[in-house]
C-alpha positions as CSV (number, residue, x, y, z in Angstrom):
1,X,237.8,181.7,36.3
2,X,235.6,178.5,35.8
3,X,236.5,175.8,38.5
4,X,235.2,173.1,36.3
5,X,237.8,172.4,34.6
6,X,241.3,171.0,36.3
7,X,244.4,170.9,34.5
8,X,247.0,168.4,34.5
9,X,250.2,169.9,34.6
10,X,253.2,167.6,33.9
11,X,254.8,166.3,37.0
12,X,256.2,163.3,38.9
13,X,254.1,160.9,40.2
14,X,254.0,158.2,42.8
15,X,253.1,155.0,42.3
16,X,251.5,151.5,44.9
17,X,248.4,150.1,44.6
18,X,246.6,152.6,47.0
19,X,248.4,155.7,44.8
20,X,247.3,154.6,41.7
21,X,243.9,153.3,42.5
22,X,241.4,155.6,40.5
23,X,238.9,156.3,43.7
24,X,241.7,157.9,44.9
25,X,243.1,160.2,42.6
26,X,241.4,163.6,43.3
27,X,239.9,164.6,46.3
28,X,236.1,164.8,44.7
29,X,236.4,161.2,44.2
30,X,236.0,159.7,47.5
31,X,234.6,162.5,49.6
32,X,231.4,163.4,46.8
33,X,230.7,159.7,46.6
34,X,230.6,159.0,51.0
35,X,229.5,162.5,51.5
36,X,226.3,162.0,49.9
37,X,225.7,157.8,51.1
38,X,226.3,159.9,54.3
39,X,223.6,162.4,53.7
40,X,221.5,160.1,52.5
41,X,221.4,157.6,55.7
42,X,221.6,160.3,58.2
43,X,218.3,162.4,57.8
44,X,216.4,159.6,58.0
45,X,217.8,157.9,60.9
46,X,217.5,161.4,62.9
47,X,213.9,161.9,61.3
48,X,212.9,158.2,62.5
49,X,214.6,159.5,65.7
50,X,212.9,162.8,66.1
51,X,209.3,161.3,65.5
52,X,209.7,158.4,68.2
53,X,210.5,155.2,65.6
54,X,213.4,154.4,66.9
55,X,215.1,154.7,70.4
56,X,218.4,156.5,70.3
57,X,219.9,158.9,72.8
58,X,222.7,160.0,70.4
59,X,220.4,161.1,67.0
60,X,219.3,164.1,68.5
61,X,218.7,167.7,67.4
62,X,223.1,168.4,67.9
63,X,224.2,165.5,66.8
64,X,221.8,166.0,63.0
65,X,222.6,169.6,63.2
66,X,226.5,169.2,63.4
67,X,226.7,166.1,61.3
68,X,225.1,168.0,57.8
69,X,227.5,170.6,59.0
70,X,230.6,168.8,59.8
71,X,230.2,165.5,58.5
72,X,227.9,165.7,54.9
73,X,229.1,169.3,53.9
74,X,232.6,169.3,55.4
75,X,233.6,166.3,53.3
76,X,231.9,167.9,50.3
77,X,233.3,171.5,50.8
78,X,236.7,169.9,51.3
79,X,236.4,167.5,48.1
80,X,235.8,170.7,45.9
81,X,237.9,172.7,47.0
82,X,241.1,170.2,46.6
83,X,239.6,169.7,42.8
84,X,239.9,172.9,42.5
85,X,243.1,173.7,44.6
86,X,244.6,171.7,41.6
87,X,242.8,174.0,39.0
88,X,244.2,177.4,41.0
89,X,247.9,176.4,41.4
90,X,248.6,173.3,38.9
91,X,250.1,171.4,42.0
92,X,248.5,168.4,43.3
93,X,246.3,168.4,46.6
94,X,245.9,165.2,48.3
95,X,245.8,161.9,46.6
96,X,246.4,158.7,46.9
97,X,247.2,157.3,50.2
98,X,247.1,160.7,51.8
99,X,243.6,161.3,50.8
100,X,243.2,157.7,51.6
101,X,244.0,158.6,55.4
102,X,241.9,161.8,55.6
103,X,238.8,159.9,53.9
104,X,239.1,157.1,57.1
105,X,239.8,160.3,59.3
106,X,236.3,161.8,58.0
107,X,234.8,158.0,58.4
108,X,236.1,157.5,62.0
109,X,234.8,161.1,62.7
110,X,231.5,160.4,61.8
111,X,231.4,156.8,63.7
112,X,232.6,158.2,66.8
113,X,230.0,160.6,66.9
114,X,227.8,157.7,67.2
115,X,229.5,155.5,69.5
116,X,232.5,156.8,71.0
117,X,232.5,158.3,74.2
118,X,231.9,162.1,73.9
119,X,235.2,163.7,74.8
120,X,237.2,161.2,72.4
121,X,234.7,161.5,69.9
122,X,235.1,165.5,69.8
123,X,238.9,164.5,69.8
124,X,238.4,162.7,66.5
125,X,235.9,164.8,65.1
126,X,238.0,168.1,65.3
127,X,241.2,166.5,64.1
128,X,239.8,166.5,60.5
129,X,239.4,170.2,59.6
130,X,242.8,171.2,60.7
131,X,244.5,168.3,59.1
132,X,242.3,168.4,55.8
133,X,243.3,172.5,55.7
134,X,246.8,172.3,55.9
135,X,247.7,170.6,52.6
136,X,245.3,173.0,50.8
137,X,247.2,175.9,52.1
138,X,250.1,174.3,51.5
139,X,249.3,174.3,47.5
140,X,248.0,177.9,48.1
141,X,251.1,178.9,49.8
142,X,253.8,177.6,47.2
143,X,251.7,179.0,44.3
144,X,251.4,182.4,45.4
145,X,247.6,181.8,44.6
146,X,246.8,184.4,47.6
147,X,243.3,185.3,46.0
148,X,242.3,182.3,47.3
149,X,243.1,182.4,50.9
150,X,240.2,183.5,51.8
151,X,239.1,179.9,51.0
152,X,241.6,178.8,54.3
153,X,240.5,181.3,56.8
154,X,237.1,179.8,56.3
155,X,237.8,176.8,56.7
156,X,239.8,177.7,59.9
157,X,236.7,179.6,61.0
158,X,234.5,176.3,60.3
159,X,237.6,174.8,62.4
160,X,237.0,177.0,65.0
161,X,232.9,176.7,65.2
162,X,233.5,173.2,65.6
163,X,235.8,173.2,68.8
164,X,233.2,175.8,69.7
165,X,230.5,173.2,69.6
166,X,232.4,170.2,71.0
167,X,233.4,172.6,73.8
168,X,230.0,173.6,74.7
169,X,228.5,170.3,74.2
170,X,231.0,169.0,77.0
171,X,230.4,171.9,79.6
172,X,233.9,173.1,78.5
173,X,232.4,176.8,77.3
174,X,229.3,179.0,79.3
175,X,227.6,179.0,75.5
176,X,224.4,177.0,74.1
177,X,225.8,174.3,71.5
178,X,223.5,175.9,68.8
179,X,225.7,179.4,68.5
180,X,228.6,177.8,67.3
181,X,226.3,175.7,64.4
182,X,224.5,178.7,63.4
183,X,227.7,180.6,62.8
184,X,229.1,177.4,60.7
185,X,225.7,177.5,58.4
186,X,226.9,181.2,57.8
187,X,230.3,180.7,57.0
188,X,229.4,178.1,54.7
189,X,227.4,180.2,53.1
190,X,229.7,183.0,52.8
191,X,231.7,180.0,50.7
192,X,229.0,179.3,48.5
193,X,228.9,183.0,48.1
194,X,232.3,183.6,47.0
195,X,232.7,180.5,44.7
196,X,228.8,180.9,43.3
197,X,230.0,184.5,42.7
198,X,232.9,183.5,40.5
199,X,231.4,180.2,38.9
200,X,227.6,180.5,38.3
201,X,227.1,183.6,36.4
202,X,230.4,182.5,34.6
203,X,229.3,179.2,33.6
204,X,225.2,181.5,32.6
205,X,227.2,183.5,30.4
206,X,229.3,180.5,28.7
207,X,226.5,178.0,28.4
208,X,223.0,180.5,26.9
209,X,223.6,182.1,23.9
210,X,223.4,186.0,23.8
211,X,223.0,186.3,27.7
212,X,225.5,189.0,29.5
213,X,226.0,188.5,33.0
214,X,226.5,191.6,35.3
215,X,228.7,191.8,38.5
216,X,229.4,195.1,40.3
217,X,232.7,194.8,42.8
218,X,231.0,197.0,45.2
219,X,228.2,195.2,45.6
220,X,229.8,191.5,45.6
221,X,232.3,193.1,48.7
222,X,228.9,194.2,50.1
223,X,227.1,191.4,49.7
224,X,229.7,189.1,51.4
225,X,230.5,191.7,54.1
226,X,227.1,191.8,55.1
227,X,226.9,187.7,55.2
228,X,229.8,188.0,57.2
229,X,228.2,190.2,59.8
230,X,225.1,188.7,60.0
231,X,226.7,184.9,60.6
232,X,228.5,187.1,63.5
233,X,226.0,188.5,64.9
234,X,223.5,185.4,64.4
235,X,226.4,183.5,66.2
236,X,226.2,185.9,69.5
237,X,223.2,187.9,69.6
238,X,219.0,186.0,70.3
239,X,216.9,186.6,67.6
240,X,216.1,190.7,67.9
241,X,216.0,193.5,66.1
242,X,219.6,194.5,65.2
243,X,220.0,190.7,64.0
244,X,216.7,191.0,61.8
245,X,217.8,194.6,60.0
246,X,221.0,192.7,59.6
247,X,219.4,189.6,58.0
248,X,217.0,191.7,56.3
249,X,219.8,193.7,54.3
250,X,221.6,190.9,53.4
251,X,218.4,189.3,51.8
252,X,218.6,192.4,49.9
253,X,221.2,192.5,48.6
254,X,222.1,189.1,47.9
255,X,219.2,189.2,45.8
256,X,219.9,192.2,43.6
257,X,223.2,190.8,43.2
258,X,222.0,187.4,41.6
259,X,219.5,189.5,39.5
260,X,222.0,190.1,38.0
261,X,223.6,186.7,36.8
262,X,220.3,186.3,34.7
263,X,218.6,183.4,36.3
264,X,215.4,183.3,34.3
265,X,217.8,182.8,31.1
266,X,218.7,179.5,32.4
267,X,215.2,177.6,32.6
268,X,216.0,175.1,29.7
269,X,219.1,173.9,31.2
270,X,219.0,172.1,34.6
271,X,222.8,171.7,35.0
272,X,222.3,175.9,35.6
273,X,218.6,176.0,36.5
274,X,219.9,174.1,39.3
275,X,222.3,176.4,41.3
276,X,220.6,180.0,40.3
277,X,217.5,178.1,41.7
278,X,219.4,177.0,44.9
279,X,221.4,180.1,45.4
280,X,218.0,182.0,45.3
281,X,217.4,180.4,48.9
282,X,219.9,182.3,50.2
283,X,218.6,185.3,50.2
284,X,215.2,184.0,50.4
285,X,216.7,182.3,53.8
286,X,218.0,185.8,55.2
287,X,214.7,187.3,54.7
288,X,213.1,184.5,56.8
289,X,215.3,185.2,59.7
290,X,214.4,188.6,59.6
291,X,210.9,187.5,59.9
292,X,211.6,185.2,62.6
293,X,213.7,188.3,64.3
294,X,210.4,190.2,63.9
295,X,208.1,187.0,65.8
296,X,206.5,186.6,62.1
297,X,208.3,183.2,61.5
298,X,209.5,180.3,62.9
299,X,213.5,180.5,63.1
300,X,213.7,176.8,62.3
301,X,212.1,177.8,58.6
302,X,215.1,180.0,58.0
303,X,217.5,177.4,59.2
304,X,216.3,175.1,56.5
305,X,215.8,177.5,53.8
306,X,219.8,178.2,54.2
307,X,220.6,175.1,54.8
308,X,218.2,172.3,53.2
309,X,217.8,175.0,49.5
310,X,221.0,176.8,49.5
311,X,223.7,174.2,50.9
312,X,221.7,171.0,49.5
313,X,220.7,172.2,46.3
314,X,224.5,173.9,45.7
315,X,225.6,171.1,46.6
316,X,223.9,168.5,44.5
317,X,224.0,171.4,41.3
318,X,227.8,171.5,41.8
319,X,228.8,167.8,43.0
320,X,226.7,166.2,39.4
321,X,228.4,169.2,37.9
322,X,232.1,168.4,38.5
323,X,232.2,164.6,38.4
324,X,230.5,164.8,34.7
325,X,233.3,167.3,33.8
326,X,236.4,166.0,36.0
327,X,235.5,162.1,34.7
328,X,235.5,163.8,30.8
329,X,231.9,163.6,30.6
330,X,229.6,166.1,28.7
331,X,228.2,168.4,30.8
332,X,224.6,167.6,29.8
333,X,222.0,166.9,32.5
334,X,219.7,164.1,32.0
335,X,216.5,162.2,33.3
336,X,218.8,161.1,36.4
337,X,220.1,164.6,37.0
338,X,216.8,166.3,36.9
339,X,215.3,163.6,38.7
340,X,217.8,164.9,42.0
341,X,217.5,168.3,41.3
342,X,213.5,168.2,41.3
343,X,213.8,165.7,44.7
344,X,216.0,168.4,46.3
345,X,213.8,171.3,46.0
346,X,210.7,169.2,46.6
347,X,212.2,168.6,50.0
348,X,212.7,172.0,50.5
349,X,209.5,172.6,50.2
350,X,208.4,169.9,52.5
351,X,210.8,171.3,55.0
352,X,209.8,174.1,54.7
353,X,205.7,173.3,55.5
354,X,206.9,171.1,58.6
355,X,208.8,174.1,60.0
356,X,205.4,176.4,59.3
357,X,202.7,173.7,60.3
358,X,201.9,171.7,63.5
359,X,200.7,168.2,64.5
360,X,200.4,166.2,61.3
361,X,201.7,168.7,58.9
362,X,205.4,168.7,60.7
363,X,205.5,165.0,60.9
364,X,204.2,164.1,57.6
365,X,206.5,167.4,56.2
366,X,209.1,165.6,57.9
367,X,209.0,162.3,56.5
368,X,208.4,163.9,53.0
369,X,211.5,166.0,52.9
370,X,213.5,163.2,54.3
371,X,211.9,160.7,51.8
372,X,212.9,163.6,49.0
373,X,216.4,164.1,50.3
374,X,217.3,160.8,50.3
375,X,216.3,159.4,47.3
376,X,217.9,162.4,45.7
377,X,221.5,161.6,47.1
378,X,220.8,157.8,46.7
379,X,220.2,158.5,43.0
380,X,223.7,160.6,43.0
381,X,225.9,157.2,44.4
382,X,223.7,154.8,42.3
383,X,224.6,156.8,38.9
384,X,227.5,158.4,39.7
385,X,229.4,156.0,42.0
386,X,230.7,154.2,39.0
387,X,232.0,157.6,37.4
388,X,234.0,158.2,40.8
389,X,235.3,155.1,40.7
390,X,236.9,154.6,37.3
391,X,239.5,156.3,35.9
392,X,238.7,158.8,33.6
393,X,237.6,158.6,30.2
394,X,239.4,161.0,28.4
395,X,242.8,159.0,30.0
396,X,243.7,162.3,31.6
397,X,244.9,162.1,35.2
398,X,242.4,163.3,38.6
């Protein structure tokens, strides 16, 4: 099943200014467009922070750790998956001035975690998840669509993680603030490995001529089971040995298991190039924390792998992906697109040497991969902001 595509069943719709208005009417819209200005302001400010160029108490290590969780890949996670709640059960998700009222939910989350008092920050920070879940499994519920479930219960795990985190961070829970964040890194992986699963080797097989994608069952239920269990274990256990062979099997076979959507088939086209590339730090990020479980790495290195490659670069591949084919665009990358994919991975690679190096080589790595990151999601709002904010051009509805 591709999750490109969204049909538009026939049905009744509301109408007002606010209902009608075209940022508003899908739930990629608003939350692709803010999600990435967010990402794009917030690595910098915390790198300015984190390298003594500005004063602030607040942009620390949590607070940039939980805000690419919670606040950039939240909003983008919960965007896609209401485009393609649509897709799954032909009923609509939020729009609107309901999805009006989460997207200022998701805004006031982020500004209280700058300037609100903690404890009511927290408060408005963990009202989103719940509140943004509900509707979809709502939709989920009324279709019968249970195959896709699974995509709630994640979400309630990323729900839970989160109160987790708040919890610890106000002396509320006997646990470091860090658990709970590495645990969310993992479930949101496990995401991107159930929906890359279904979509990527799907849209290989659709878009290069003469290329058959493989996928064994036993080996996609293994792969996932053993994300499952290392996020678990990463969540509660230091870095040791039973953590590393964890990590280390799960590198493995994550890997064999994209070997076989045919990634070297898809070097021509960067609208696929793109996310085999991106999911290939996955596994390359698991096989860092084995390393790091075995004192041969740095833990931060795997931390960025998973989360700077895999969630960035899935995200960027997939966001560019479904505004060009949900605003009735050809899905045909150009100079811009290539331009963000190539600025993505370069800042992975930055990332990655500031986690490995010292002194100089961190800070400048730093600045680099920020530099990179940001001008890759600035790019994204400057060319596709106006996409997201028109109706479509096909005159279909979403």
């Amino acid at each position: 099943m591709t999750l490109l595509r969204i049909e538009d069943p026939a049905g009744a719709r509301a109408s007002g200014p606010l209902q009608d208005h075209p940022f508003l009417a899908l739930g990629f819209r608003p939350f692709y467009l803010l999600g990435a200005a967010f990402a794009g302001v917030a690595v910098p400010a915390w790198t300015a922070a984190s390298l003594g160029w500005i004063a602030s108490s607040r942009l620390n290590l949590l607070w940039h750790m939980h805000e690419m969780l919670f606040g950039f890949v939240i909003a983008i996670v919960v965007g896609f998956l209401y485009t393609a709640g649509r897709n799954w059960t032909g009923l609509w998700t939020p729009r609107g001035r309901h999805l009006g009222a989460l997207v200022a939910l998701w805004v006031a989350g982020r500004a209280g975690m700058l300037a609100l008092p903690p404890a009511l920050a927290a408060a408005v920070d963990l009202a989103f998840l719940p509140l943004a879940t509900i509707p979809l499994y709502r939709v989920i519920r009324r279709a019968g669509n249970t195959r896709n479930l699974v995509m709630v219960v994640l979400l309630a795990v990323l729900a839970l993680a989160n109160a987790a985190f708040h919890a610890s961070a106000l002396g509320l829970l006997a646990l470091s603030p860090l658990q709970p964040l590495y645990a969310a890194i993992v479930a949101i992986i496990v995401i991107e490995s159930v929906l890359g699963g279904r979509v990527i080797p799907n849209f290989t097989a659709n878009a290069v001529r003469g290329v058959r994608t493989t996928s064994d069952p036993r080996l996609e239920k293994a792969s996932l089971a053993l994300t499952a269990a290392t996020g678990l274990a990463w969540a509660v256990l230091p870095l040791s040995l039973p953590l590393g062979v964890l990590a280390l099997a799960t590198a493995l076979v994550q890997a064999v298991r994209m070997a076989g959507w045919k990634p070297l088939c898809t070097l021509r086209n960067p609208l696929l190039w793109i996310l085999h590339l991106s999911y290939a730090w996955i596994p390359a990020g698991f096989a860092v924390l084995a390393l790091a479980c075995f004192g041969m790495a740095p833990h931060s290195a795997a931390v960025h792998l998973l989360a700077v490659g895999a969630m960035g670069g899935l995200i960027i591949g997939m966001i560019t992906r479904t505004t060009l084919g949900h605003t009735g665009r050809m899905l045909k990358a150009g100079r811009a697109e290539t331009a963000m994919y190539l600025l993505l991975q370069a800042g992975v690679l930055a990332r990655l040497a500031a986690a490995l190096g010292g002194g100089g080589v961190r800070e400048w790595g730093l600045v680099l991969a920020a530099a990179c990151w940001s001008l890759a999601f600035a790019l994204f709002c400057a060319v596709y902001g106006p996409y997201l904010a028109r109706p479509r051009i096909d005159g279909r509805e979403g």
